[in-house]
C-alpha positions as CSV (number, residue, x, y, z in Angstrom):
1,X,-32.4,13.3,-9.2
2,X,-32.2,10.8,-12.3
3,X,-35.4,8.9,-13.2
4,X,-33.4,5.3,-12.0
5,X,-33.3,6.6,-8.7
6,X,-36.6,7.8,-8.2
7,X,-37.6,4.2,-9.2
8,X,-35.5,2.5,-6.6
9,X,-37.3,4.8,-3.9
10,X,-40.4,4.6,-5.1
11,X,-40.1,0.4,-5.1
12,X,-39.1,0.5,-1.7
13,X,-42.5,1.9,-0.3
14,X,-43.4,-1.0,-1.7
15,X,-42.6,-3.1,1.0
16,X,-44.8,-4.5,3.3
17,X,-46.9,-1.6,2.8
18,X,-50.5,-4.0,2.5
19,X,-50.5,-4.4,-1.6
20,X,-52.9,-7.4,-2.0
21,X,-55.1,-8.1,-4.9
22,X,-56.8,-5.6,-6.2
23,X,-53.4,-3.7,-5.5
24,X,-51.5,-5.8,-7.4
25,X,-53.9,-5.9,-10.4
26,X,-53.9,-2.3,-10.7
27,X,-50.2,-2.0,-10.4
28,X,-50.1,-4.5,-13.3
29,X,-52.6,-2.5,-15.4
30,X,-50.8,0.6,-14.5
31,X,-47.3,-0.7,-15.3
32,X,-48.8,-2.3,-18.5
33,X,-50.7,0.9,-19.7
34,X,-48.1,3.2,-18.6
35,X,-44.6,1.9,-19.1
36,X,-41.6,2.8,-16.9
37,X,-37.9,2.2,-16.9
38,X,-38.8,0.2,-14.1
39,X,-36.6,-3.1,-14.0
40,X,-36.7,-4.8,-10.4
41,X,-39.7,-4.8,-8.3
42,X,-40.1,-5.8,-4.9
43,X,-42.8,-6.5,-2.8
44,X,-41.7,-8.5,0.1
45,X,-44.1,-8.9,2.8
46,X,-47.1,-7.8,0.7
47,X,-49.8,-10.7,1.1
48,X,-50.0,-11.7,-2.9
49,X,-51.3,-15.2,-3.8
50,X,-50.0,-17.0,-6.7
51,X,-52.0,-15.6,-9.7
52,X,-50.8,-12.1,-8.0
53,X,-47.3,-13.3,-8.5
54,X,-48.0,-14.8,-11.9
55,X,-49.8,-11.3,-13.2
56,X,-46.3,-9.6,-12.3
57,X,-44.1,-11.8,-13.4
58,X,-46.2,-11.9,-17.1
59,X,-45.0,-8.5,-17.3
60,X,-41.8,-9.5,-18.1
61,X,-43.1,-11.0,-21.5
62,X,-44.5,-7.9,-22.5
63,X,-42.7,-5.9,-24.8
64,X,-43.5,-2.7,-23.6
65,X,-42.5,-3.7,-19.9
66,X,-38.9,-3.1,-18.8
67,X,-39.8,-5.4,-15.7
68,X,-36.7,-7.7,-15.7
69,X,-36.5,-8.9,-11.9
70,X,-39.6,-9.5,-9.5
71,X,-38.9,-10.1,-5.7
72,X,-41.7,-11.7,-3.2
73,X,-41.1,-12.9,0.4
74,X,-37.7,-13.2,0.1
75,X,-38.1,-14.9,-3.3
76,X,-36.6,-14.1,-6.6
77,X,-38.4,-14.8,-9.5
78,X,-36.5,-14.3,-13.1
């Protein structure tokens, strides 16, 4: 199994699976400390407020950070 498509199943559990802030800052921290080939996340019907979204989505501008594409409650932000 390629590394791309491990990533696609592992952003699927994702999903509605209860990430909510502390979650989402240590997903951050992890992606940020630790960084992946990862290029689309999604985490529809996770309960994330706004700076949640916004710590994600400044992923994007770091250079390290493959994160391209963030989806959220049927959302896409670019």
């Amino acid at each position: 199994m390629s590394c791309e498509k491990y990533l696609i199943v592992c952003i699927e559990l994702l999903w509605d699976c209860g990430v909510a802030d502390e979650g989402c800052a240590a997903l951050a921290s992890a992606l940020r400390s630790n960084p992946s080939h990862l290029r689309q996340l999604s985490l529809s019907g996770n309960k994330l407020g706004k700076s949640d979204v916004k710590l994600l989505s400044d992923l994007k501008d770091d250079p390290h950070c493959k994160l391209e594409t963030l989806y959220y409650c049927e959302c896409l932000f670019t």
